[in-house]
C-alpha positions in Angstrom: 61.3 23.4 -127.4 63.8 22.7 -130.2 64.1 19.4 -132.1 67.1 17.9 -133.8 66.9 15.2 -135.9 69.8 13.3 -137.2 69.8 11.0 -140.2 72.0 7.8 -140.5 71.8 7.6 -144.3 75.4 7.0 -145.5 77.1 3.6 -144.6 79.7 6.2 -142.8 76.9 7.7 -140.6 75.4 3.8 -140.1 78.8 3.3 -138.6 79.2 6.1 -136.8 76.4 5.6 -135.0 77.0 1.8 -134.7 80.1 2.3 -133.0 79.1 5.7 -130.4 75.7 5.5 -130.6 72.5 7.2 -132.1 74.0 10.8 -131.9 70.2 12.2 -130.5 71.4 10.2 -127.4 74.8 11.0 -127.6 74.4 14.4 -127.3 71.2 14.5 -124.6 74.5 12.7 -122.8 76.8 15.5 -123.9 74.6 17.6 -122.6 73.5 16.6 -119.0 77.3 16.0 -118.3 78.0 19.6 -119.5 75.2 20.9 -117.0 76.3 18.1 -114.3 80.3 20.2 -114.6 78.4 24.1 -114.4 79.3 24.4 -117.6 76.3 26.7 -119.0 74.4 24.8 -121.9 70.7 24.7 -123.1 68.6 21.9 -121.7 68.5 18.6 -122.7 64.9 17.2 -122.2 64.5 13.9 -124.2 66.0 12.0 -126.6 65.3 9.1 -129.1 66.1 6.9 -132.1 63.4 5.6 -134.7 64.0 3.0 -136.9 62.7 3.4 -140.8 62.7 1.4 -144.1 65.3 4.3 -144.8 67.5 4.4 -142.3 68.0 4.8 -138.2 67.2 8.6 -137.5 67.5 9.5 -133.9 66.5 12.8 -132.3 67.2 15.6 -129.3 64.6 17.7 -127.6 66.3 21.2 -125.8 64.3 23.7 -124.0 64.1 26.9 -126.1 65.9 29.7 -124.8 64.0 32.6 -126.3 65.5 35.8 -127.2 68.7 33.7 -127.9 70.4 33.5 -131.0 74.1 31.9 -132.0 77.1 33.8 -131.7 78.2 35.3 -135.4 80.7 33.9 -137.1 82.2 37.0 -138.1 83.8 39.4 -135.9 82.9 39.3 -131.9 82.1 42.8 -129.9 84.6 42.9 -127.3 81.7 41.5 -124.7 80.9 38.7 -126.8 84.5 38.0 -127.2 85.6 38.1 -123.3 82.3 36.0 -123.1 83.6 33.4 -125.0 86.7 33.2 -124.1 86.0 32.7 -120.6 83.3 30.5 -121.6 86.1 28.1 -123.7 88.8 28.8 -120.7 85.7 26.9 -118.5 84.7 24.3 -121.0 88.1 23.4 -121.3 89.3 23.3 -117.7 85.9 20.8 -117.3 87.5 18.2 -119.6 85.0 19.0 -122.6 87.0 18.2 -125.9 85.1 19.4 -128.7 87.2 19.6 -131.7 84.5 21.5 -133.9 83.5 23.9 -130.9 83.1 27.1 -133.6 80.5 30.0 -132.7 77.5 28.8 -134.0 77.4 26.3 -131.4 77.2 29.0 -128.6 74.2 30.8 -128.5 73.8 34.1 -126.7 70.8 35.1 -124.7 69.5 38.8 -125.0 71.6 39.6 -121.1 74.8 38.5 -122.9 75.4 35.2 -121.2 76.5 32.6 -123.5 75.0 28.3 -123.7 76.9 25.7 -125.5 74.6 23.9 -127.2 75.1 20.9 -130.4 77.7 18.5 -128.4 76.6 15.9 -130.5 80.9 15.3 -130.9 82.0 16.2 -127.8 83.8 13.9 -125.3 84.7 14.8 -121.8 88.1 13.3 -120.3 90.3 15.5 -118.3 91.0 19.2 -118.5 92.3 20.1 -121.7 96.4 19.8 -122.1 98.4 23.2 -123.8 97.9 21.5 -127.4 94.5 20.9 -127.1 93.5 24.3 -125.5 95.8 25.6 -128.8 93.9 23.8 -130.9 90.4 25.0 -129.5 90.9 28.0 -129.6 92.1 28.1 -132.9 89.0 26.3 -134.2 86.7 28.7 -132.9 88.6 31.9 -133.8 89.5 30.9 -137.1 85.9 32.4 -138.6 85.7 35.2 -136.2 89.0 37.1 -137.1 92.1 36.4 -139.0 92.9 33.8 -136.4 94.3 34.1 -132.5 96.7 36.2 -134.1 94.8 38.7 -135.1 94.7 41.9 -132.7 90.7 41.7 -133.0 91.1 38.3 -131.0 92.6 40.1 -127.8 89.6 40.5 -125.8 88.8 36.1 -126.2 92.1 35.4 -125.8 92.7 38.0 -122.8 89.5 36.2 -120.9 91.1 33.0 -121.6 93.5 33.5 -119.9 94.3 36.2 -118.0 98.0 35.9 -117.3 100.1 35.4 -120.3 99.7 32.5 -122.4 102.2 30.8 -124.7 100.4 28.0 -126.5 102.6 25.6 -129.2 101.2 23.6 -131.5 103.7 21.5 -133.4 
């Protein structure tokens, strides 16, 4: 089992959690939704928040996935790539809006399958509009290659989307 703790100890992080909740709660949320739509995640066991003379500190327990490790941020193979970008093409057809979606929070198991896992900032609505999918994907390709511009990205942006895809961000 993995635990995550999270520490409230700037006023900013009091009132972040003031206002959405401890985030060890939030994101044991984040996750059971993201299970609840197929979308493939680790899983979410328990969560908590403890109160100290230091601060609130809240936590998430997720079921190990052993053998798994998070995508690189540098370049993808093209598997990991059409992995991902089918994986992002589902996440955002499900609704999940997570603006800092990058490949550290994807973790690959040793068959080449890919889990989302830390959607501690996620929010789920509906499917992803053109400027938000732009935006998403640009996010999570922006450490991998030179950006969705970059002939490297082909493969994750092929599996995206498989017919042609003009995105505009303005």
């Amino acid at each position: 089992m993995h635990v995550k703790f999270h520490r409230a100890v700037t006023l900013a992080d009091r009132a972040r959690d003031a206002w959405r909740g401890a985030r060890g709660l939030v994101e044991l949320d984040r996750l059971r939704e993201a299970s609840r739509r197929s979308l493939p995640c680790v899983e979410g066991l328990a969560a908590g928040r403890i109160e100290t003379a230091d601060g609130s500190r809240s936590f998430v327990v997720t079921r190990s996935v052993p053998g798994a490790n998070p995508l690189p941020r540098g370049p993808l193979s093209a598997e990991q790539a059409t992995a991902a970008g089918c994986l992002l093409r589902s996440a955002h057809d499900a609704g999940l809006h997570a603006r800092d979606l990058h490949p550290a929070n994807v973790l690959c198991r040793p068959d080449g399958s890919l889990l989302l896992c830390d959607l501690t900032s996620a929010t789920w609505a509906e499917p992803l509009d053109a400027r938000d999918r732009a935006r998403g994907l640009a996010f999570f390709c922006q450490d991998l290659y030179g950006g969705v511009d970059d002939p490297a990205a082909v493969p994750l942006i092929r599996a995206y989307s498989p017919t042609p895809l003009t995105l505009a961000c303005a």
